[in-house]
N, C-alpha and C positions, 0 to 999 in steps of 0.2 A: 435909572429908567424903570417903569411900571414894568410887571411882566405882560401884561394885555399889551402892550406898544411893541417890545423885543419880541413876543411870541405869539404874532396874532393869528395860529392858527395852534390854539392849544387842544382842539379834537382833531386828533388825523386815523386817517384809514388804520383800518385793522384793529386800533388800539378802545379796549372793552372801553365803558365809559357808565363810570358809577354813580348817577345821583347821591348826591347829600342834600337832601332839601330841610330847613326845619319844618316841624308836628301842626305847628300856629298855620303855615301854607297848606300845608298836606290837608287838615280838619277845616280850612277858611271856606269859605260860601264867593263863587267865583262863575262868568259865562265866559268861555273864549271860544275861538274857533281852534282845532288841533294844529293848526301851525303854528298860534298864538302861545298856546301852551307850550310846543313842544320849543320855539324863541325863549319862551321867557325861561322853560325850566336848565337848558343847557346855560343861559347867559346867567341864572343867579348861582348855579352849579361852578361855572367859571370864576367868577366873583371871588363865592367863598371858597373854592380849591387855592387860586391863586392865594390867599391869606393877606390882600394889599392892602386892603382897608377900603375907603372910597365907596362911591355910588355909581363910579362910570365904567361901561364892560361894553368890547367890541366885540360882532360876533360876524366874522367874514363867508360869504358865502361858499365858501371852499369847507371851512369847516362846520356849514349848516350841510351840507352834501354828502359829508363824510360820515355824519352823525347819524343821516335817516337814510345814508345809503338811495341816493337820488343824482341825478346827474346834477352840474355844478350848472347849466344855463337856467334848468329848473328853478336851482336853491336862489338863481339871481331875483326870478319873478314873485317866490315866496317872498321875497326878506323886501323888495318894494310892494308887495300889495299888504304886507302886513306894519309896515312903518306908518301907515295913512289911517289905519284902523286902530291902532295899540294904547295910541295915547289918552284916549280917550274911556278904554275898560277901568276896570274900579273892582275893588274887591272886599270882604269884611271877614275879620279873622279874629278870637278871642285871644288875649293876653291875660297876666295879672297882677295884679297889684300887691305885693309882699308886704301886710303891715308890720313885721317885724323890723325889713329893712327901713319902713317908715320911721318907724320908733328910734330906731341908730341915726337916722338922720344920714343915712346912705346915698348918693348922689341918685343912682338907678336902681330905681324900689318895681321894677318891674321884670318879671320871670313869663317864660315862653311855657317852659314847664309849670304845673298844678305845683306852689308850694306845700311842705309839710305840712307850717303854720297858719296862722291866721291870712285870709286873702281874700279876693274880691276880683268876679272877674270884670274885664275891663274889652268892651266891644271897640274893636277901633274899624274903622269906614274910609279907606282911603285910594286914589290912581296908583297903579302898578309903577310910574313913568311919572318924571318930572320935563322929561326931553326925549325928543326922539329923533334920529334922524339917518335916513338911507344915503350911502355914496357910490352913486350910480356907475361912476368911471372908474373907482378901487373896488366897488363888490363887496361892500360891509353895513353891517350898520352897527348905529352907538347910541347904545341907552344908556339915559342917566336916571338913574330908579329914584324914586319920590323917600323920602325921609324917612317914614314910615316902615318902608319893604327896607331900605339899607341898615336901619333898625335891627330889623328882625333876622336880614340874612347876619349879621355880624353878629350875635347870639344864638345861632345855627345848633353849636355843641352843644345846647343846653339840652334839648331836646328833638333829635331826627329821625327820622325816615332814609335808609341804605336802600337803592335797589338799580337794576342792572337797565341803561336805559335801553338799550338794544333788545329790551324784550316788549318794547312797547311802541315800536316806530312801525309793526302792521297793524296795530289796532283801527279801525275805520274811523273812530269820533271820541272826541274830545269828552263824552261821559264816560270811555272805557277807561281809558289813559287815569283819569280823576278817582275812579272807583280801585284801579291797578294799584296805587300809590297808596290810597288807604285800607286796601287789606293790605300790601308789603309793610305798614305799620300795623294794623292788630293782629299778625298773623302769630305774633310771637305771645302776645297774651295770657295772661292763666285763664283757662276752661269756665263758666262759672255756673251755678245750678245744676249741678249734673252734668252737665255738657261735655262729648269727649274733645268738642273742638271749640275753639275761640268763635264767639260770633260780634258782629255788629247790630247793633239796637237802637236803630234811632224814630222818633217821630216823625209822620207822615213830612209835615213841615219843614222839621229837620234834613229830611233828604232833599228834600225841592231846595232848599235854601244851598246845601251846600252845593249840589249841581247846577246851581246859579238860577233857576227855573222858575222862583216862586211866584211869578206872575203867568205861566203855563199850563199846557195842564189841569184845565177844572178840575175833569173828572180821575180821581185814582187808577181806575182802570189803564186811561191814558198814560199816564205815569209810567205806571206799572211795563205796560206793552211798549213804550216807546225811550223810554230810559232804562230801567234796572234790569228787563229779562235780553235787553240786546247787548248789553254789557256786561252778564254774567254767561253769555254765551257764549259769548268773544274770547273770555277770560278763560274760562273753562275749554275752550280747542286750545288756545294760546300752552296750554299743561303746567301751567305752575304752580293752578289752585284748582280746586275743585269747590264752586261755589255751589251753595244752596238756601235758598227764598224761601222765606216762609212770612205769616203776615199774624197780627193781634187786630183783635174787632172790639168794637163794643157796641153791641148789638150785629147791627149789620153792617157797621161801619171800620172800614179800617182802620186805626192809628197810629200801629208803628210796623214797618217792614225790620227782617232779622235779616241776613248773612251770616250764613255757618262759613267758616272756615276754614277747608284742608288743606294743608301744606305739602303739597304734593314730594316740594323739595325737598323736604326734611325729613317725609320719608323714603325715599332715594337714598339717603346717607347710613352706611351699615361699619357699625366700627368693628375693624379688624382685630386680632387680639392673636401674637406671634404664640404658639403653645412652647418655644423653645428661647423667652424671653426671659431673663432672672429678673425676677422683682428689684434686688439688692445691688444690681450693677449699675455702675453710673454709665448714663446715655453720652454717646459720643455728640452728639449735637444739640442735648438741652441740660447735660452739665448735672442733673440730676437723677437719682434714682425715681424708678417706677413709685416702690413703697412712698417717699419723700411726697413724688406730686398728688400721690391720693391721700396723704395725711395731711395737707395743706390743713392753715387754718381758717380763719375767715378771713375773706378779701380784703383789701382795702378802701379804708375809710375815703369817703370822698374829698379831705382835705390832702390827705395822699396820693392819693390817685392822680389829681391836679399834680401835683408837686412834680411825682416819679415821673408821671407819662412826660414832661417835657425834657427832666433827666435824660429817661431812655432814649429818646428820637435826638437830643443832643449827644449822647453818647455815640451813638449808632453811625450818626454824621461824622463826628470828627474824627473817629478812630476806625474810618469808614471801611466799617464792617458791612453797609452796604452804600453804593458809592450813588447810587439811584436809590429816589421812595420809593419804586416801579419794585425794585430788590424787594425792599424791604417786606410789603405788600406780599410779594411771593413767597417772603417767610412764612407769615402769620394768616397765610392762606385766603388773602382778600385782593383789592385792589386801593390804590392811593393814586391821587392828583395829583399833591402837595405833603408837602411836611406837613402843614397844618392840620390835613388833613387826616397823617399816620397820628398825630400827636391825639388830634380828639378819640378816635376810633381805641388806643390803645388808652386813655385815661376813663372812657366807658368799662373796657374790658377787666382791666385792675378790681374792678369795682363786681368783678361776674364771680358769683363763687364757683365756676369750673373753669372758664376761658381763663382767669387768674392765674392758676397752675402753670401756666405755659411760661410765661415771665419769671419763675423764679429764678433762674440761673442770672438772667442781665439784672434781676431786683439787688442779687446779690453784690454783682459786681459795681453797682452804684448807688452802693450803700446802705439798704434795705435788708433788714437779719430779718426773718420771720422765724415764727418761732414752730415748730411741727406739734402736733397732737401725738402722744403717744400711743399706739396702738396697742 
C-alpha cells in the first residue's frame, strides 16, 4: 500500500517540515493565491518525501492545519475554495535539453539543472493538475499533477531548493512566500563583481514574469511599490535575510532590479574550536582524527557520490544505527521526510569539499579508502 493511503496525515503538529522543492519550480514564472501555493508546495513536498513515484498526493485537512498552524474547520474551507480554483492555474518553467545525452541516444535527454555541455534551453508551458478533487465528508483533497510537474518533481535531486517551511506560513501574500524560496536558493551563491553578498539580477520582464504579473503593472513604479518593496519588507522583519534593492537605468528607464543578499543565518553560526582538543586523537563519534578530516582530499566525484550516498543510507537502515530518518537527520544536523530524501541530501554533500569530511568514518566502513594529503 502507497504511503499517502497508510499515512494520510504525513505533516503532524510540532514536527519542523522542510521543503525540497526542485530549482525549475522555484525560478518558474507562476500567479497563485497563498493558499494555492502554500496546497501545492506541501503536496509536491509530500510526493517527492514519500519516494513512491506516481502523480497522485492526498493532502487531509488536519494536516493543512497542522502545517500553517490554523484551526482544522478553517483548513476544511481552505482546501474546498481552493479545489474549484486550482485546476485551472498554469505555469511555465525552463528545462534542458542535454545534446550529449542526445548524441548517446539516452531515453531522457533532459536535465533540471544547466548541463556542463552542449544544451539548449527548453520553455515548457503547462497546468499544475491533471485532476482535482475535494472530499467534503473525509476532509481531504487529491491531486493528480499533470505529466509535466510529476516530471520535474521526480527529478527533484538534480537540482533543489532546502528551506524551513514554517518560516513562511506568516508571510501576508503569495509574492513573499515566491521571492522567500528564491533567495533560500541564491543565498548560498558565490559573490560576484566585487560583491560581499550574493545578489539577484534579473530584467524588469524577468521579474514580472516570474511573479506571474506580466500583464500588471504598466508602470514600474507600480511594480516596484506594490510587489518587490512589500515583499522585501516582509522578508526582512521575518530575520533570516536582510534584503536590499537596488535598480539599473538606461537613461531614465529602469531594466533590471538587483537583490543583495544577506544571510542573516549564516552569520548566527560561530564555530567552536575546544582549545584542549588533540589534533591527533581519534573522535569518539566520527572515528577520525581532527588532522585526518582537515587533510581530506577532494570530494567525491559525482558518479560516486550517487553510488556511496545510497550505500550509506542502506547501511544506516539495516545495521540500524538509526532506526528513524528523523535519527539520522539529527546526525548530520538537518532534517529528512524520507530515506529518499536523507539519500539525496547526503549524495549532494559527498560532493561539498567540507560538508564531505564528516562522512569519512561510514565512507570507510562501506568501502570507500580515501586517500589523505600529506601535510
Amino acid at each position: 500500500m502507497s504511503e499517502f493511503v497508510s499515512k494520510p496525515n504525513f505533516y503532524i503538529e510540532g514536527r519542523e517540515i522542510v521543503i525540497s522543492k526542485s530549482n525549475a519550480l522555484i525560478e518558474g514564472g507562476y500567479d497563485l493565491s497563498p493558499s494555492e501555493h502554500d496546497l501545492l508546495t506541501l503536496a509536491i513536498n509530500k510526493l517527492h518525501s514519500q519516494g513512491t513515484g506516481g502523480k497522485q498526493v492526498f493532502i487531509s485537512a488536519k494536516e493543512f492545519a497542522s502545517a500553517n498552524k490554523i484551526h482544522e474547520k478553517y483548513a476544511y474551507e481552505v482546501l474546498r475554495e481552493t479545489a474549484q480554483r486550482l485546476y485551472d492555474r498554469k505555469l511555465n518553467c525552463t528545462i534542458y535539453l542535454d545534446e550529449l545525452k542526445q548524441l548517446a541516444g539516452e531515453d531522457d535527454i533532459y536535465s533540471v539543472a544547466r548541463p556542463k555541455g552542449n544544451h539548449k534551453p527548453v520553455k515548457l508551458n503547462f497546468r499544475w493538475l491533471q485532476a482535482v478533487a475535494y472530499q467534503e465528508n473525509n476532509g481531504f483533497i487529491h491531486l493528480m499533477f499533470s505529466d509535466p510537474l510529476a516530471y520535474l518533481i521526480g527529478k527533484t535531486g538534480e537540482a533543489y531548493t532546502k528551506y524551513d517551511y514554517g518560516k513562511t506560513i506568516n508571510f501576508n501574500g503569495f509574492y513573499t512566500k515566491r521571492l522567500y524560496e528564491l533567495v533560500s536558493k541564491w543565498k548560498g551563491a558565490k559573490p560576484t563583481n566585487g560583491n560581499k553578498h550574493p545578489q539577484i539580477i534579473m530584467a524588469l520582464e524577468e521579474w514580472k514574469e516570474f511573479f506571474g504579473c506580466a500583464d500588471k503593472y504598466a508602470k514600474t513604479a507600480e511594480f516596484k511599490r506594490w510587489v518587490l518593496l512589500p515583499s522585501i519588507k516582509q522578508i526582512n522583519e521575518q530575520g533570516d535575510f536582510t534584503l536590499t534593492l537596488d535598480q539599473e537605468k538606461v537613461g531614465r528607464i529602469i531594466t533590471h532590479f538587483i537583490i543583495t543578499i544577506k544571510d542573516n543565518q549564516k552569520a548566527k553560526k560561530k564555530e567552536f574550536k575546544d582549545p584542549f582538543r588533540d589534533a591527533n586523537t581519534v573522535d569518539m563519534f566520527t572515528g577520525a582524527t581532527d588532522k585526518e578530516l582537515l587533510s581530506a582530499p577532494n570530494p567525491l566525484s559525482e558518479k560516486q557520490a550517487r553510488k556511496f550516498a545510497g550505500t550509506i543510507t542502506a547501511y544506516c537502515y539495516k545495521n540500524n544505527m538509526t532506526s528513524e530518518v528523523h535519527e539520522l537527520g539529527g546526525k548530520l544536523g538537518c532534517h529528512f521526510n524520507s530515506w529518499y530524501d536523507a539519500k539525496d541530501h547526503i549524495f549532494r554533500e559527498l560532493q561539498h569539499k567540507e560538508q564531505y569530511k564528516k562522512y569519512l568514518p561510514i565512507l570507510k566502513l562501506v568501502g570507500y579508502s580515501p586517500i589523505y594529503n600529506k601535510g
